[in-house]
Backbone bond lengths (Angstrom), bond angles and torsions (degrees), N, CA, C in turn:
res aa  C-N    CA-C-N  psi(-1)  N-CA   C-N-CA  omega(-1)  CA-C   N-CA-C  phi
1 X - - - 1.437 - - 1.537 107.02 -
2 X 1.110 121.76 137.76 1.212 147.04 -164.25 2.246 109.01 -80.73
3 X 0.874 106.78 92.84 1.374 113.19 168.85 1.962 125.55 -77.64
4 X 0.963 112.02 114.23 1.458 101.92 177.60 1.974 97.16 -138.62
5 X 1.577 86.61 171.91 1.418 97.51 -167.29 1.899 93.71 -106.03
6 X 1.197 114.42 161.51 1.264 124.96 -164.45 1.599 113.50 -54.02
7 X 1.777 94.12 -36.34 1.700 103.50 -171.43 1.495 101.50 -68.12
8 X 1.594 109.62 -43.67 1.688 118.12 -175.99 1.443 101.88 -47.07
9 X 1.602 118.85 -58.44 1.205 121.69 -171.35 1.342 112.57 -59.27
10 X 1.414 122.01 -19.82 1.674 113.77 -154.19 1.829 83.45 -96.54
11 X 1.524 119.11 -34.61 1.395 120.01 177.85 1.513 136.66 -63.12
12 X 1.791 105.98 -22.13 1.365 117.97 -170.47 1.958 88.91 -117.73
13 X 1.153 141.81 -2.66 1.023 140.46 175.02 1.650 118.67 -0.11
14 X 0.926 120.31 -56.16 1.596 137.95 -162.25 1.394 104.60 -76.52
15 X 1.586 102.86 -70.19 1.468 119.30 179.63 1.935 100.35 -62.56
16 X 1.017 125.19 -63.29 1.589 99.46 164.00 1.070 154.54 -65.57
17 X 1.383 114.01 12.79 0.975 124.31 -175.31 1.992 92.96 -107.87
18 X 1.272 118.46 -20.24 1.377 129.48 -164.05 1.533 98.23 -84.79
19 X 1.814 94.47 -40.84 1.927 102.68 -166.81 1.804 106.48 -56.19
20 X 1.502 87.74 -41.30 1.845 105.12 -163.81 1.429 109.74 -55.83
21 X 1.601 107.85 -60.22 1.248 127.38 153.58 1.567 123.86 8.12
22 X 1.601 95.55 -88.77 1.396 134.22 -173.16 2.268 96.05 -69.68
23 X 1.173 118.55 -63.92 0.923 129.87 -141.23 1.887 104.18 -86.69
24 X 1.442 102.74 -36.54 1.640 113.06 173.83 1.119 106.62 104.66
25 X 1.508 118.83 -42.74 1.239 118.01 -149.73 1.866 96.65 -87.48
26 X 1.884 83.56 142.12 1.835 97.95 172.98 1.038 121.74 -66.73
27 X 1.656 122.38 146.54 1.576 114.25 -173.95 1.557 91.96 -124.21
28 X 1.169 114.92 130.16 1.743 122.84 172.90 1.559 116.11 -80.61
29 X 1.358 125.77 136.67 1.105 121.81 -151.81 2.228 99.45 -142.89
30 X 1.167 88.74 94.30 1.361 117.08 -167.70 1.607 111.19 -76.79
31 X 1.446 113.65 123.16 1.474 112.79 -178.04 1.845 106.53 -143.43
32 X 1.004 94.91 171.01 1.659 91.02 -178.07 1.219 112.01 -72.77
33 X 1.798 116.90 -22.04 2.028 98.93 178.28 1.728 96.11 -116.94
34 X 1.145 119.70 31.91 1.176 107.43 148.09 1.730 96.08 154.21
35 X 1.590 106.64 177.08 1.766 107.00 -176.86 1.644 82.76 -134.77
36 X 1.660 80.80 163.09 1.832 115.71 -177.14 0.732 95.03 -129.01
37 X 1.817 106.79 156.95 1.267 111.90 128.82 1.418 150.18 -122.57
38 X 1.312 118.97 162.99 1.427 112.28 -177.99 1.313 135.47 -103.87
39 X 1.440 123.64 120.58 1.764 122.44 -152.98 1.864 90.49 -140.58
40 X 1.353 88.80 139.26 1.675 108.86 169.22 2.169 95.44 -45.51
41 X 1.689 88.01 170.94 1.349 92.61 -167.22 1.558 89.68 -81.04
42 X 1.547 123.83 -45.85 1.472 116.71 -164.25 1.958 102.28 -67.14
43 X 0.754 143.32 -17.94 1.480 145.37 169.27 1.661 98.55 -58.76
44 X 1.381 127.06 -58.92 1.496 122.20 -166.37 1.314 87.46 -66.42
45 X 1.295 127.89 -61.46 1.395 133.99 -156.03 1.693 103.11 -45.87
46 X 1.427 108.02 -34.03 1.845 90.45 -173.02 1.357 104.75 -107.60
47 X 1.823 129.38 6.42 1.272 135.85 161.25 1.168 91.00 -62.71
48 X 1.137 137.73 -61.05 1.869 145.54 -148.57 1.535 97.03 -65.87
49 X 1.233 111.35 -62.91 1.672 128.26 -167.91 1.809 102.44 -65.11
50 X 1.152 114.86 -20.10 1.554 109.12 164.50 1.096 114.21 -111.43
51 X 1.486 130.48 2.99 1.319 112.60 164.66 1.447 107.88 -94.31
52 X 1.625 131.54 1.94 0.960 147.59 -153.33 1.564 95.29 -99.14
53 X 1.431 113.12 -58.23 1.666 116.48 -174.15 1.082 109.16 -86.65
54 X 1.552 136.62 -13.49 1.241 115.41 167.62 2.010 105.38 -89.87
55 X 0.880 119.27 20.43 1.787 115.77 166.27 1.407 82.86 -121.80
56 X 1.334 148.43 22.24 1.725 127.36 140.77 1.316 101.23 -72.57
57 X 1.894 132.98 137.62 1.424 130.45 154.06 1.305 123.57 -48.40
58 X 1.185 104.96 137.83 1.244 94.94 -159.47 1.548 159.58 96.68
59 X 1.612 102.04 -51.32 1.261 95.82 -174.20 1.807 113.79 -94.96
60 X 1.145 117.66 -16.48 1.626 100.22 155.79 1.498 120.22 -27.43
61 X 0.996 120.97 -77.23 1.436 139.42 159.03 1.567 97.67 4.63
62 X 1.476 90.26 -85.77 1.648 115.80 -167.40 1.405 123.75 -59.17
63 X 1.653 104.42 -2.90 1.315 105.28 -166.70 1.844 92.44 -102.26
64 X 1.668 100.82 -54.05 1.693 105.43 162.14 1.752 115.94 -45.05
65 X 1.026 119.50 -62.25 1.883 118.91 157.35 1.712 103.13 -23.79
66 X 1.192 134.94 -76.24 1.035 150.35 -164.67 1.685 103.73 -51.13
67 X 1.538 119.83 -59.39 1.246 115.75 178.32 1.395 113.79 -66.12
68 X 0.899 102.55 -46.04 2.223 97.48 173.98 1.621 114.13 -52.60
69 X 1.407 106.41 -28.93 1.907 113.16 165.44 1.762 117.64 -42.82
70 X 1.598 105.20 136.66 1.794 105.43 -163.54 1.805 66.21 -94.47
71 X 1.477 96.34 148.70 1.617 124.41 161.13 1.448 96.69 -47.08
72 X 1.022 107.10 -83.85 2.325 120.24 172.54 1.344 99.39 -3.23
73 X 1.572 119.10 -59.38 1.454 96.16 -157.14 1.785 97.87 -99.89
74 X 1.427 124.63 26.04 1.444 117.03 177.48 1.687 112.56 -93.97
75 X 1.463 115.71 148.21 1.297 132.21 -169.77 1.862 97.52 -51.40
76 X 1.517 88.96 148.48 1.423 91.29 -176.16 1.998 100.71 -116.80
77 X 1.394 109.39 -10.48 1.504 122.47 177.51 1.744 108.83 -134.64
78 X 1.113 118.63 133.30 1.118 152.06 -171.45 1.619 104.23 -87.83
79 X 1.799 86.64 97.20 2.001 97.92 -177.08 1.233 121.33 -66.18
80 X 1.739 118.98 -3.63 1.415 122.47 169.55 1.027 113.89 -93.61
């Protein structure tokens, strides 16, 4: 993971923000009153969306249930 200091970040702006983008990986962004970090938009987007279904009741569970499921015995038509 990629470490830079605030000025680096405030200097390569474009190109890191393009690298992250393209590349996925988070870049930490270090300052004297505190550090960030920096992640492509689709990375937050599926942090959010899994921190989202695992605070539904329940469905953690159902989602681990779900991965232990053999393909063989999964629906092949859609009852809705």
């Amino acid at each position: 993971m990629t470490t830079l200091t605030v000025t680096e970040a405030r200097a390569n702006l474009y190109k890191l923000n393009d690298d992250t983008s393209v590349n996925h990986e988070p870049v930490i962004i270090t300052g004297k009153r505190g550090n960030a970090v920096l992640l492509a938009e689709g990375n937050w987007n599926s942090i959010t969306e899994t921190l989202h279904l695992v605070s539904v009741s329940g469905m953690r569970d159902s989602i681990l249930a779900g991965m232990q499921e053999s393909i063989d015995g999964a629906a092949t038509e859609l009852d809705w």
